[in-house]
VMD Tcl script that draws the C-alpha trace (Angstrom):
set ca {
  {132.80 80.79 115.78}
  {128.92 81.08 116.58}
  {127.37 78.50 118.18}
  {124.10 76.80 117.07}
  {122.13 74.03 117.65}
  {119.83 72.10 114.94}
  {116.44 70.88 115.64}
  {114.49 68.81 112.93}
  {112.43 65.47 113.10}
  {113.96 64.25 110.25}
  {117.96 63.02 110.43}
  {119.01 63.75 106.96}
  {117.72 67.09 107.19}
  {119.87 67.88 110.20}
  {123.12 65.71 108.82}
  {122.57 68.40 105.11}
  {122.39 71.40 107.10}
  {124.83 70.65 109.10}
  {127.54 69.88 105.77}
  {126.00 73.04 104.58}
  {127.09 74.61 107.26}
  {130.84 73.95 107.82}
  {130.97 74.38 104.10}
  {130.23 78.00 105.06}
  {132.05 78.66 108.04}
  {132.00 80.24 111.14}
  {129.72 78.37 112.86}
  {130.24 75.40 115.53}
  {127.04 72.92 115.70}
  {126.96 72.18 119.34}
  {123.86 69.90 119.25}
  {121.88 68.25 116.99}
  {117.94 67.13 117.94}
  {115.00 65.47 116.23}
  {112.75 65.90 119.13}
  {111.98 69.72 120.48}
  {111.46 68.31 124.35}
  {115.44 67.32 124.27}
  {116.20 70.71 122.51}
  {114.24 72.31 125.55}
  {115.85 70.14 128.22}
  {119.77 70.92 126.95}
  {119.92 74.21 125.19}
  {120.46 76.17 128.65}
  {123.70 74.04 128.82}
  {124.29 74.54 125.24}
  {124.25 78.34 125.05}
  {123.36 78.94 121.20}
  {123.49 82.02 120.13}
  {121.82 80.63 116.79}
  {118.95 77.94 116.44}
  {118.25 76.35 113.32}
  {114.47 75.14 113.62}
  {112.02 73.65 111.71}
  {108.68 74.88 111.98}
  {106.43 70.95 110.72}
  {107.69 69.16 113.94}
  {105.86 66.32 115.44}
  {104.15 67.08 119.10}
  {104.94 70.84 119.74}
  {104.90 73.29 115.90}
  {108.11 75.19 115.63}
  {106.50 78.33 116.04}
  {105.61 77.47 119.48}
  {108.94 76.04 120.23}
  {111.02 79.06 119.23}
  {108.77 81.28 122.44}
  {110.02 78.06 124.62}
  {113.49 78.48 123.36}
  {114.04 81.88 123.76}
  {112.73 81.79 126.93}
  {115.70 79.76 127.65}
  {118.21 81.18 125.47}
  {117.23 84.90 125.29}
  {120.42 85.77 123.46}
  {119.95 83.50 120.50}
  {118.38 84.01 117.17}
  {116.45 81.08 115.74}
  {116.20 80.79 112.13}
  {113.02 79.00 111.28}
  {113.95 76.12 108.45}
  {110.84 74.90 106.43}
  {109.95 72.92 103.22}
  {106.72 74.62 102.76}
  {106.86 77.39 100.74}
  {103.38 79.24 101.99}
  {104.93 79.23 105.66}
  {108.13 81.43 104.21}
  {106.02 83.90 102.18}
  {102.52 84.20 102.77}
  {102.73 83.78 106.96}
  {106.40 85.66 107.47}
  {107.01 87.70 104.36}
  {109.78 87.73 102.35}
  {112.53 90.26 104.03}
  {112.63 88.10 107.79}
  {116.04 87.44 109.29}
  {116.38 83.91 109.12}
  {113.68 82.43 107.11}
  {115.34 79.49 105.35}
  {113.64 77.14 102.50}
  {114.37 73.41 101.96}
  {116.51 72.62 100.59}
  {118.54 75.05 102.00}
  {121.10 76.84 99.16}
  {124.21 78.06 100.05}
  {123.77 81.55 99.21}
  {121.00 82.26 101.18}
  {122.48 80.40 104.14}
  {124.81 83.17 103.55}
  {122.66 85.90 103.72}
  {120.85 84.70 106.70}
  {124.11 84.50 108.36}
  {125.18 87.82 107.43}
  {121.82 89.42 108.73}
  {122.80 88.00 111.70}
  {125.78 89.27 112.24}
  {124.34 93.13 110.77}
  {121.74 92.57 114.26}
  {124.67 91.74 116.13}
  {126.98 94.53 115.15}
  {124.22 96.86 115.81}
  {123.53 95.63 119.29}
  {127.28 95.98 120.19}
  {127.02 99.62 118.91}
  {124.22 100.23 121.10}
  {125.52 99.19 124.05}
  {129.14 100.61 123.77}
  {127.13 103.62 123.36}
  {124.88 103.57 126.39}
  {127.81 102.37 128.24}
  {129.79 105.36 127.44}
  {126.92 107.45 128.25}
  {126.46 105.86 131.77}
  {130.54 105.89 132.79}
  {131.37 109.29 133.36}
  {129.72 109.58 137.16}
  {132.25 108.53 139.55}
  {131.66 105.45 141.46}
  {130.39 106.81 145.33}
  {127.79 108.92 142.92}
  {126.61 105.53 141.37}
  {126.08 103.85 144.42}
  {123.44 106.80 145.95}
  {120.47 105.50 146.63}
  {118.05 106.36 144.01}
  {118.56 107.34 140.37}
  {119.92 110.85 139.69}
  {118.75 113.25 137.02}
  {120.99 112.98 134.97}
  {120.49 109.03 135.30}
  {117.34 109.35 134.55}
  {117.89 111.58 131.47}
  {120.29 108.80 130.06}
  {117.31 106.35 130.75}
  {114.93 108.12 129.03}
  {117.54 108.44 126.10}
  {117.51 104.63 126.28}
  {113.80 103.97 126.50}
  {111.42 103.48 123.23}
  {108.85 106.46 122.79}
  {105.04 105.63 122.12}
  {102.83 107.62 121.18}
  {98.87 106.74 121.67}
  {97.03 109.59 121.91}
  {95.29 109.64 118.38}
  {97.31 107.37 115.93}
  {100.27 104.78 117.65}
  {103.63 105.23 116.67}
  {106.75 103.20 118.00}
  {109.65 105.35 118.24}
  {113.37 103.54 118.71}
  {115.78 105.08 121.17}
  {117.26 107.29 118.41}
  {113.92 108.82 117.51}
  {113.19 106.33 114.09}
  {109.87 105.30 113.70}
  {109.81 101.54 113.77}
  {107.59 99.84 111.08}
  {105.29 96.71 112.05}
  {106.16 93.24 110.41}
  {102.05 92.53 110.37}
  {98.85 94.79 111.44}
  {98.57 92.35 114.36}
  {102.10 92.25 115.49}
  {101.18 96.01 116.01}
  {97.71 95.62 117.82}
  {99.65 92.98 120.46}
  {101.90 95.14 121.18}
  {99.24 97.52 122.01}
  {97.17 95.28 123.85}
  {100.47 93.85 126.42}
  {101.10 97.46 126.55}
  {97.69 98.38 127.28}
  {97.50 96.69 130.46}
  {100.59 98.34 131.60}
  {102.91 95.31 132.92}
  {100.15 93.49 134.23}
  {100.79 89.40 133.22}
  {97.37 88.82 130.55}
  {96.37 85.10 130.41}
  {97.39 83.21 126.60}
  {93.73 82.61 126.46}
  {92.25 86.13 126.96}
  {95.02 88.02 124.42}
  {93.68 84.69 121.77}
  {89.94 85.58 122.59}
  {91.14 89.50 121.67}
  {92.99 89.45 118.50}
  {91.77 86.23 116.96}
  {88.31 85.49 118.10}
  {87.14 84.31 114.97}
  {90.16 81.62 114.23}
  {90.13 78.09 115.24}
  {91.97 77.89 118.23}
  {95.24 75.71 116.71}
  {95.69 78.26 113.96}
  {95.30 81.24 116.63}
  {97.65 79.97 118.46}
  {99.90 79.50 115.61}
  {99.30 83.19 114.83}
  {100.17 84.66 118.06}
  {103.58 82.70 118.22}
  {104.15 84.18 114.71}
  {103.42 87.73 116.07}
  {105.43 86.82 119.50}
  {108.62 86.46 117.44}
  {107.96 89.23 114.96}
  {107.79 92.05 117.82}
  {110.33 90.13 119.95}
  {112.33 89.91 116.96}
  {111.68 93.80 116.37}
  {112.25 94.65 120.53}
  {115.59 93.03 120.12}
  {117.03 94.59 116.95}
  {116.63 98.11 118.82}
  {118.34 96.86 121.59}
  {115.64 96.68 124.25}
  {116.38 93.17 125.07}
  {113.52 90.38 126.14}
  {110.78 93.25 127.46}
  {108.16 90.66 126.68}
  {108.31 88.57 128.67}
  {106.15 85.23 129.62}
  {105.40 82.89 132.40}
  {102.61 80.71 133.81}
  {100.47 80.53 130.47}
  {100.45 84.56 130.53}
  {102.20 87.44 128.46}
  {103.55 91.16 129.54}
  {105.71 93.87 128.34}
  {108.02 95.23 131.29}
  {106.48 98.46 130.75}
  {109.54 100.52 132.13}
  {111.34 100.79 129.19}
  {108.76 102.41 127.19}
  {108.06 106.00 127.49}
  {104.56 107.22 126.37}
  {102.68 110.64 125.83}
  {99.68 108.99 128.09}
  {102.12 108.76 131.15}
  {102.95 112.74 130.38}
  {99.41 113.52 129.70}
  {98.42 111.95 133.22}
  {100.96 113.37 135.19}
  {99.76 116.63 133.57}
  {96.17 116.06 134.35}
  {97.10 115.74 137.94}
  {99.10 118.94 138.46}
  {96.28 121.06 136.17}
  {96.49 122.59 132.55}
  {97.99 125.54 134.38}
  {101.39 127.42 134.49}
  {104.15 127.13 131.91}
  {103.63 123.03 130.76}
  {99.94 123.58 130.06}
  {99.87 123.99 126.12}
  {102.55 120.98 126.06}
  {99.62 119.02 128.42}
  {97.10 120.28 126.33}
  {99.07 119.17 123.06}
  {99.99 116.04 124.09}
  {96.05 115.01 123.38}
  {96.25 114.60 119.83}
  {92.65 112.50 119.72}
  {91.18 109.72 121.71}
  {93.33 106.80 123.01}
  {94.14 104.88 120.13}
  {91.84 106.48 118.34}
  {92.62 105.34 114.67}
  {93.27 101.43 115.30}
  {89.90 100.65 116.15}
  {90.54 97.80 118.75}
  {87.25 97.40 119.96}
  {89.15 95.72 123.44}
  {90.81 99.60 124.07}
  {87.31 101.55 123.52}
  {85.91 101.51 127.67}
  {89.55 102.97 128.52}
  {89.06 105.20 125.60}
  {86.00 106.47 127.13}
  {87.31 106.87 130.10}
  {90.31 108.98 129.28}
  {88.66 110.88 127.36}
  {85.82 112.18 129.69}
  {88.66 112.26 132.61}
  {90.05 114.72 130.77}
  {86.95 116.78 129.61}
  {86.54 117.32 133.52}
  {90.05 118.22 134.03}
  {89.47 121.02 131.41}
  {86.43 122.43 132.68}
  {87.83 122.12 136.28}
  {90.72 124.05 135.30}
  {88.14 126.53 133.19}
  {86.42 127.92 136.48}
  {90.18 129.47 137.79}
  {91.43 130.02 134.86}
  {92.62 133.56 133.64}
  {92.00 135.12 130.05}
  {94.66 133.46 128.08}
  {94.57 130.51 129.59}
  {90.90 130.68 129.24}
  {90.82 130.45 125.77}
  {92.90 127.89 125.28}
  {90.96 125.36 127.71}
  {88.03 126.40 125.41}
  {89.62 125.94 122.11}
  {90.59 122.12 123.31}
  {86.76 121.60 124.29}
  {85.89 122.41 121.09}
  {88.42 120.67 119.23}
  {86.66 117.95 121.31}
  {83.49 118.12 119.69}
  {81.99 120.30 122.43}
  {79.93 123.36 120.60}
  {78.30 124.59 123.29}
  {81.21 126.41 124.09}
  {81.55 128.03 120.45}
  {80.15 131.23 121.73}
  {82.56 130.91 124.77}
  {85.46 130.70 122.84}
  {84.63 133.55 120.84}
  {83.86 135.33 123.40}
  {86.98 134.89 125.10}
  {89.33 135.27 121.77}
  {87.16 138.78 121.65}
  {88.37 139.52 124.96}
  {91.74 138.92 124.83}
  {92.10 141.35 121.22}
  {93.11 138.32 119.38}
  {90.39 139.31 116.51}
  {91.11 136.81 113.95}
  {90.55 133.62 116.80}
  {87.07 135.03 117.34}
  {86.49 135.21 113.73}
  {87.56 131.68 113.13}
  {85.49 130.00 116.37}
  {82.36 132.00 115.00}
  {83.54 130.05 111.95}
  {83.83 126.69 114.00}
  {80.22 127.27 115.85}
  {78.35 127.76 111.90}
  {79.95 124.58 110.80}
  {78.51 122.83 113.55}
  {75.38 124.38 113.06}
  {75.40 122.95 109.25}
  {76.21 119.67 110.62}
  {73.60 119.72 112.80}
  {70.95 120.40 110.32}
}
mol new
graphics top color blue
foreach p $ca { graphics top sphere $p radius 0.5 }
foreach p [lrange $ca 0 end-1] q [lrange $ca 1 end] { graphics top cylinder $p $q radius 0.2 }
display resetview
């Protein structure tokens, strides 16, 4: 049996749902509330694993509860219960795990219920697998200080992949790319990511995304995009990575792998030796180049010049082959005055047709110029 708790203002509301959901099965109701404060103050004790809310409560909106709750109860799933039909299509769409209308029919009690235990089967999956991946080291090996290779090659295995360099893409542990509820469920990801586990006040990420929203329905939709991407975090099995405390946000930054972290660890060891195309690959365009988030362009900037100077550092020492493919990057950075350069050092090398094609390169740029 799963356990859930019920929180609505009104009493009939919580007695139907409640018939409702015996008449289904499977599920205990440990606790009923009309006020979210009590909710708060006992669901620790509790220990949901489901919670039945409705979003038009008195005092604190529902939206903002369910970040409270799951502060408390990271494990459970709240299914938001509402007698507005705008709240269940036009703010959450109509494919959400647990998005229930009043009154609430049978059937799609159901089929919230059933999502819910889909997420939950997938989650055990995931973990049975990582744990069979992490027991084969004996037990003195685990206990070494530090993490091994292999370790951290099971880690990494473990960890979502981002990619920002040019467009962002969210990769899951198995290499899917993960799809974004809402535009700006994507862009605060981004921006807790951004600052790279560093707590960013409510205020400041409201100011950011929504500057031109009245500051209740801002707030509103940043709860709304809380729970989609903590809702998304958790189906993947990456647990509560956002996390919150003291009016501030962050994302535990650990469990992500990016291509920035590669491309800076390559710009400090040089564009030389064997990883040096991979480096030089990794910079697809500019940090988040296609989203446009006017809050990411002074990092952008500064990226971008920090590594036009690790190029041309690397350009004075570098050898013929290598040579040419520092230049080709500068120019696929906009830089023509190295057209002739490039040519030059294609010519140099024998490689005929890359000389013919930066000649090629330096007349567009001469068109474009005028």
């Amino acid at each position: 049996m799963r356990r859930a708790i019920l929180i609505d203002d009104e009493e009939m509301a919580l007695d139907v749902l409640e018939i409702k959901l015996n008449e289904v099965g499977g599920v205990a109701v440990v606790g009923k509330f009309q006020l979210v404060g009590e909710a708060l103050r006992l669901c620790e004790s509790l220990r949901p694993e489901l919670i039945f809310l409705d979003i038009e409560m008195p005092g604190m909106n529902g939206l903002e509860a369910a970040g409270e709750l799951r502060q408390r109860c990271p494990d459970a799933e709240v299914i938001f219960v509402t007698a507005y039909h705008h709240y269940a299509v036009d703010a959450f769409g109509t494919e959400a795990i647990g998005y229930l209308l009043k009154p609430v029919a049978k059937d799609k009690l159901l089929q919230a219920l059933s999502r819910y235990e889909s997420q939950q089967a997938r989650l055990r999956r995931r973990g049975s697998a990582a744990e069979s991946a992490g027991s084969g080291a004996p037990e003195e090996d685990k206990q070494a200080s530090g993490p091994s290779s292999l370790e951290r090659s099971q880690a990494d295995k473990q960890a979502l992949s981002l990619k920002v360099l040019g467009s962002m893409e969210l990769y899951s542990p198995d290499g899917r790319l993960l799809t974004w509820r809402t535009r700006k469920t994507k862009e605060l990801f981004a921006y807790l990511w951004h600052h790279r586990g560093q707590p960013v006040y409510k205020y400041a990420i409201l100011e950011h995304l929504w500057p031109e929203d009245p500051a209740e329905r801002a707030q509103k939709l940043l709860h709304t995009s809380l729970y989609y991407l903590r809702s998304l975090l958790k189906s993947e099995g990456c647990g509560e990575i956002v996390r919150y405390g003291d009016e501030r946000y962050w994302i535990d930054s650990a469990a992500i792998r990016s291509d920035l972290e590669e491309l800076l660890d390559g710009l400090k060891a040089g564009f030389g030796g064997e990883g040096g195309p991979h480096v030089l690959a990794l910079y697809r365009g500019d940090y988040l180049e296609t989203e446009h988030y006017q809050w990411a362009d002074a990092y952008r900037l500064e990226l971008r010049s920090a590594f036009t100077a690790g190029l041309l550092e690397c350009l004075d020492r570098a050898g013929k082959e290598s040579r040419a493919m520092l230049l080709s990057k500068l120019v696929e950075l906009g830089h023509g005055e190295y057209d002739d350069l490039l040519a030059d050092a294609y010519d140099g090398g024998g490689d005929r047709s890359g000389a013919r094609q930066a000649l090629a390169i330096k007349e567009r740029h001469r068109l474009e110029e005028g």
